[in-house]
C-alpha positions in Angstrom: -17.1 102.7 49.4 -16.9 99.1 50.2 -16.9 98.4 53.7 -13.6 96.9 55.7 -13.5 94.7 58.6 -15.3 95.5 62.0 -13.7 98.4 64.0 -14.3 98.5 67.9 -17.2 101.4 67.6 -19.0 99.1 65.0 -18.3 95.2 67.0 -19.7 97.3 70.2 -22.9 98.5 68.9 -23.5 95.3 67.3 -22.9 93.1 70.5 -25.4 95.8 72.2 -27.5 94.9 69.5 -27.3 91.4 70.2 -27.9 91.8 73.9 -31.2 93.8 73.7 -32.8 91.1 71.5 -31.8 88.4 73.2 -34.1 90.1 76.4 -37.1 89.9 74.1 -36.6 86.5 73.2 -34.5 83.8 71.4 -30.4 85.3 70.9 -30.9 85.8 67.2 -28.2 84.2 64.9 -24.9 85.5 65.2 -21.9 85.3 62.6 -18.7 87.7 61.7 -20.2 91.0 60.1 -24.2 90.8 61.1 -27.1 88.9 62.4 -30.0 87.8 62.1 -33.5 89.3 63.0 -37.2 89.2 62.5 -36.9 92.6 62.8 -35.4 95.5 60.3 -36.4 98.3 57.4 -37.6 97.0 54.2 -35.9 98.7 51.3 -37.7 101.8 50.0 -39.5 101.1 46.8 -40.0 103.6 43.9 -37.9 102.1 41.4 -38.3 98.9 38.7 -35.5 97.3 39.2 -34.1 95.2 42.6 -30.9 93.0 43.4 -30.8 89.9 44.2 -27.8 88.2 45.7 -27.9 84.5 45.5 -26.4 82.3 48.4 -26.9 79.2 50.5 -25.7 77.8 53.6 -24.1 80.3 56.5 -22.5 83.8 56.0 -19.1 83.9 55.6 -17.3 87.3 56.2 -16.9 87.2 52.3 -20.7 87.5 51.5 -21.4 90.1 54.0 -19.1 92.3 52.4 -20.5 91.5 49.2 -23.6 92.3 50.0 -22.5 95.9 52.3 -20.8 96.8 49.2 -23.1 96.5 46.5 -25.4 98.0 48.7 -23.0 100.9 49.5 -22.8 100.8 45.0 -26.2 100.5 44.0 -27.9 103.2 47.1 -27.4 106.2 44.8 -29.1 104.1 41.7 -31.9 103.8 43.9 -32.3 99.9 43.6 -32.3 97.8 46.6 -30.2 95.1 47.7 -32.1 91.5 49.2 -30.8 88.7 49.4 -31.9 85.1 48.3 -30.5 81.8 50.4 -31.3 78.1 50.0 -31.4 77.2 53.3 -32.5 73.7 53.1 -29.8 72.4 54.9 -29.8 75.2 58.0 -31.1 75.6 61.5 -32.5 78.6 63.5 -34.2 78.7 67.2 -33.7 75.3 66.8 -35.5 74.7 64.2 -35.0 73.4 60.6 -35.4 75.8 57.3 -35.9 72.9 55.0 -39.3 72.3 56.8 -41.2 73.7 53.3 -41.8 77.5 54.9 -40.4 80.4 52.9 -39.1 83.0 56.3 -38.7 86.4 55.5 -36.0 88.4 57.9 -33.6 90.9 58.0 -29.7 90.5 57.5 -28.4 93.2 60.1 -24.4 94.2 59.2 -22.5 96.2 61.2 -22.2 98.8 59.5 -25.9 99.7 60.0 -27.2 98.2 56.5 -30.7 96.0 57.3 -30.9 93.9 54.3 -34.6 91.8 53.6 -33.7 87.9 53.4 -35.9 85.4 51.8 -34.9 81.9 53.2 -36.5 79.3 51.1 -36.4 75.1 50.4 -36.3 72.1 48.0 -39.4 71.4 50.8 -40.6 74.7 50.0 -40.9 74.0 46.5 -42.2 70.6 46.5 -45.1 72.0 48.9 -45.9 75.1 46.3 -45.9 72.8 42.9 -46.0 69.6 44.0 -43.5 66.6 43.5 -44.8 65.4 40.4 -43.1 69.2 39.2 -39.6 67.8 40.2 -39.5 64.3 39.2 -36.1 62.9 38.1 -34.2 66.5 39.5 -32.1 66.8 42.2 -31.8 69.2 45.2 -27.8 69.8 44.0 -26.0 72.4 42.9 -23.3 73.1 40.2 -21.1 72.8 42.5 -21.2 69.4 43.8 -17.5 67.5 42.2 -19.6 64.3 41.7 -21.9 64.9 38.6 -25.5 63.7 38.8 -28.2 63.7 36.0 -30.6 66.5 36.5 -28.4 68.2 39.3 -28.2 72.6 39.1 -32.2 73.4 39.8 -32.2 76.3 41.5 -35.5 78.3 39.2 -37.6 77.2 41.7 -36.0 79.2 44.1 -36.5 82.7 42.5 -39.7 81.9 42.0 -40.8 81.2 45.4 -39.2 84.9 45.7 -40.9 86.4 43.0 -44.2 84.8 44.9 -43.3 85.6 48.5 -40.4 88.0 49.0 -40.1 90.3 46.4 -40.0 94.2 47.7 -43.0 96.0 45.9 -45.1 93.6 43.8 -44.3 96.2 40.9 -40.9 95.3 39.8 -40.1 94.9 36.3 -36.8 94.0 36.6 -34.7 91.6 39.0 -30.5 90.4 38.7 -30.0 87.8 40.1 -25.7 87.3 41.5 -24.3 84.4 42.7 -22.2 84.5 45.9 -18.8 83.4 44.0 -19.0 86.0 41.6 -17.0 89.6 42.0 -17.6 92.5 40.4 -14.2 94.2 40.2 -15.4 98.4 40.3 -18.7 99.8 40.8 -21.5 98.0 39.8 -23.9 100.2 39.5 -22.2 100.9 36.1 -22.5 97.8 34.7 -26.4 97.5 35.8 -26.9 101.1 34.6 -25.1 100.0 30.8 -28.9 97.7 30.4 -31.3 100.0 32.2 -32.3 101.0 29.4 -32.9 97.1 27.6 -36.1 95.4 27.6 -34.6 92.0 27.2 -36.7 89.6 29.4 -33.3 87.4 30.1 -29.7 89.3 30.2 -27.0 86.8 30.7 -23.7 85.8 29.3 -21.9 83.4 27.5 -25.3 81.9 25.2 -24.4 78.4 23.4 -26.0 75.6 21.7 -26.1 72.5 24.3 -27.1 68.9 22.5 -27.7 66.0 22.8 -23.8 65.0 24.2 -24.0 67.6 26.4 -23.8 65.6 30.0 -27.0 67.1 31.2 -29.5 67.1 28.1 -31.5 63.8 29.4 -32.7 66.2 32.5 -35.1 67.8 29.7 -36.6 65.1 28.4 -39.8 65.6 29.9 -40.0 69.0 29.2 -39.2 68.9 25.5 -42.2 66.5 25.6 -44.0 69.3 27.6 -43.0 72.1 25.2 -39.7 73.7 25.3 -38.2 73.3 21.7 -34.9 72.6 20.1 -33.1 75.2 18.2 -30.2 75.3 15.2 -27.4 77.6 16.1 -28.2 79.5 13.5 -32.1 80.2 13.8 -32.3 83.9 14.1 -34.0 85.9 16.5 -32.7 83.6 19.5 -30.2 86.2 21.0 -30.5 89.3 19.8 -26.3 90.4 19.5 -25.3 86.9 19.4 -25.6 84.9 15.9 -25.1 82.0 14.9 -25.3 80.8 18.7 -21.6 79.1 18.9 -21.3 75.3 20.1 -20.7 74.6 24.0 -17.1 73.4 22.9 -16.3 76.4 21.7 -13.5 78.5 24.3 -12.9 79.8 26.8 -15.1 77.6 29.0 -15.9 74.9 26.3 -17.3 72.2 27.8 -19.0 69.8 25.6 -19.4 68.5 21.9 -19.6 70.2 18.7 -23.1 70.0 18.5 -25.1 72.7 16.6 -28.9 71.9 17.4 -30.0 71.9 20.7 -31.2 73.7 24.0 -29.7 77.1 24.7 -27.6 77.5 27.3 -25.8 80.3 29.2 -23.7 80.8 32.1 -26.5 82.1 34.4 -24.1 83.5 37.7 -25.2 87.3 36.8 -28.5 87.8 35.1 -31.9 89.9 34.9 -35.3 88.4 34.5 -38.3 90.8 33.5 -42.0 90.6 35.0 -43.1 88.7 31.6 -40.1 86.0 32.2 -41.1 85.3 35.6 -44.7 84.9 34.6 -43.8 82.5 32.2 -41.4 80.2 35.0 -44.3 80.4 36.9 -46.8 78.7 34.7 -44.0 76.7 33.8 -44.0 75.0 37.2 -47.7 74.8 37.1 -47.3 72.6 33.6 -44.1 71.1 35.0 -41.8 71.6 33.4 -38.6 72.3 34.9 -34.9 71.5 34.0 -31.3 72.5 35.0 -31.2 76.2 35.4 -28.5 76.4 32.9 -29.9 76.0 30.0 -33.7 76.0 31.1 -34.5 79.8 31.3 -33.1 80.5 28.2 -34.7 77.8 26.5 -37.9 78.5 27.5 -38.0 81.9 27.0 -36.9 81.0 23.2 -39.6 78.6 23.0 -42.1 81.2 24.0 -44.3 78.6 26.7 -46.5 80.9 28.3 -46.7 83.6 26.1 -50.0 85.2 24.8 -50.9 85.4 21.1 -48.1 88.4 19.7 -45.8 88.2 22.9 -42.6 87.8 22.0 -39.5 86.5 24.9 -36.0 88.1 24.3 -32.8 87.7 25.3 -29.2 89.7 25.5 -25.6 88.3 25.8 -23.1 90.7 28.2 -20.7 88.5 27.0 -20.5 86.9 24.0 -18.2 83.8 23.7 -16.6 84.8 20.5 -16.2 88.7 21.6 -14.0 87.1 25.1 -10.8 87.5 23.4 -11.0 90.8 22.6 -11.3 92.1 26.0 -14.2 94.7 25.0 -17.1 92.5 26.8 -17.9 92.9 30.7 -15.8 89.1 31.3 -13.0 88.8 32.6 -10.6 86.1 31.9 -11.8 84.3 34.8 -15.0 83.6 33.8 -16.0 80.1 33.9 -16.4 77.3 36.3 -12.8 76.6 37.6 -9.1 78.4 37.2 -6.9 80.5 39.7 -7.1 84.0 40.5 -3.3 84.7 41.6 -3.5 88.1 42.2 -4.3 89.1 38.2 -7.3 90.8 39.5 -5.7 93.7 40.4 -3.9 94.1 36.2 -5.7 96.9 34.3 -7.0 94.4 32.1 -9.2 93.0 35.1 -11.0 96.0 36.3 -14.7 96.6 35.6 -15.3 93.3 34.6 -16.8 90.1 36.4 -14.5 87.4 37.8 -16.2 84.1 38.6 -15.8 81.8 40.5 -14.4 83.0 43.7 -14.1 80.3 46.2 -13.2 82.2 49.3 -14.7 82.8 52.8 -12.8 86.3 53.5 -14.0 89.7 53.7 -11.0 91.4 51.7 -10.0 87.8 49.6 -10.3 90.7 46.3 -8.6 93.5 47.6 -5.2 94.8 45.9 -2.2 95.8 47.8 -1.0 98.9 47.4 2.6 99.0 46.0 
């Protein structure tokens, strides 16, 4: 069950929690719904498949109970919960994260949860591949208003994780969720409907993106590198989704008709497999490294990395031209902009992913009972 706001029992334990640390050293950071400590119990292992929720900047009573209540979901699937933050821009003991050091640390909620955190950097990354790797990219994310050529990098970032945070060192399988997207039910159906894929990459949404798409000039150094162009209707790219429609093509068209191109997806909820995060990783080493949305995918279609026989494939949860029908895991919010207005809670809406959610409160999804 998905956690509510702090009671008395649980706000006094964690202030008693707070007060022992702080007589050991440094008042760990404090914010509405947990802390932060050096200290905590890693997630047991066992399984080959982890979650990762994406986030940056401070927690906001919204993510914490995001992050309680897949972990409250996902406990009896067995797969852990950590959590992923660019913290480029943050401070802690007075000092900066951005300094190029990936910490790992625990995420202590109220409720008793200790969740591993991996804080990493733009710094971080430069230090790990060098700048040459991320020449003409720039440290900002989708959702900066004011566009800018080679903005949305964010690959780096998983993996550093893969390299320095990740649970076991046996995984097989890792989703990645951004902090603005909502999964209205239980999750752990959803991750259980591809448990049984192999797909190195399962995202949603795959399109063609050309040359008019705004972004495209960001690859130019890594077509020259290796990653190809592809028609939309080359086969074998997706495997439940062909011909790959255009990026104009709704909902969420953004862009031109074009039908040759990079492949792009809307990457908020997505899995990686050990092979895919092999092949980012000597990717980096070769730079080459684009915008996240359409860099993954193309890569993995391009097959740069790969042995002799290996073969990288991908999955669509949710096809563009299968939106309409209602049948995919999509909701009808599921783009880069609109207005929620209280449709989450029609019957229409539940069981399906709602993005983006722009909110900083704990219960901003929850439905009033009539």
């Amino acid at each position: 069950a998905a956690s509510g706001p702090l009671g008395c029992s649980a706000l006094s334990a964690l202030q008693g929690l707070r007060g022992a640390r702080s007589a050991d050293g440094p008042l760990e950071d404090t914010f509405e719904g947990g802390y932060i400590s050096d200290v905590g119990q890693p997630p047991s292992s066992g399984g080959d498949t982890v979650f990762v929720f994406k986030t940056y900047s401070t927690f906001t009573p919204w993510k914490t109970h995001q992050i309680d209540r897949y972990a409250d979901q996902l406990a009896g699937a067995g797969i852990p919960v950590v959590i992923l933050r660019d913290a480029s821009a943050l401070r802690r003991h007075g000092e900066t994260l951005g300094d190029g050091k990936v910490r790992k640390s625990f995420v202590m909620l109220s409720t008793g949860k200790s969740v591993p955190l991996c804080d990493v950097s733009w710094q971080a990354a430069l230090d790990e591949w060098g700048q040459e790797a991320f020449e003409g990219l720039a440290p900002k994310g989708g959702g900066d208003h004011d566009l800018q050529l080679g903005q949305g990098v964010h690959n780096q970032y998983e993996a550093l994780w893969w390299r320095h945070c990740r649970p076991s060192g046996s995984e097989k399988y890792v989703w990645f969720v951004e902090d603005d997207a909502f999964f209205n039910g239980d999750i752990a159906g959803f991750l259980s409907r591809y448990s049984g894929e192999d797909a190195d990459l399962i995202s949603s949404s795959f399109r063609v993106a050309g040359a008019h798409w705004w972004n495209f000039k960001s690859f130019n150094r890594s077509i020259s590198a290796g990653l190809k162009l592809f028609d939309a209707t080359d086969t074998g790219l997706v495997e439940n989704v062909s011909p790959l429609p255009a990026l104009n093509v709704f909902p969420c068209g953004d862009g031109a008709d074009d039908r040759r191109g990079l492949i792009f997806r809307q990457d908020v909820v997505e899995r990686y497999s050990a092979r895919l995060f092999g092949m980012l990783d000597k990717a980096l080493g070769n730079r080459l490294l684009a915008p996240a949305e359409a860099f993954l995918s193309t890569l993995c279609a391009s097959g740069v990395g790969l042995e002799g026989g290996e073969h990288c494939s991908m999955m669509d949860w949710a096809p563009v031209t299968e939106r309409d029908s209602g049948s995919t895991w999509a909701s009808p919010l599921w783009c880069w902009g609109g207005h929620l207005k209280g449709r989450q809670c029609d019957a229409g809406w539940q069981d399906k992913w709602i993005h983006p959610v722009k909110t900083t409160e704990a219960n901003a999804m929850a439905c009033q009972a009539h």
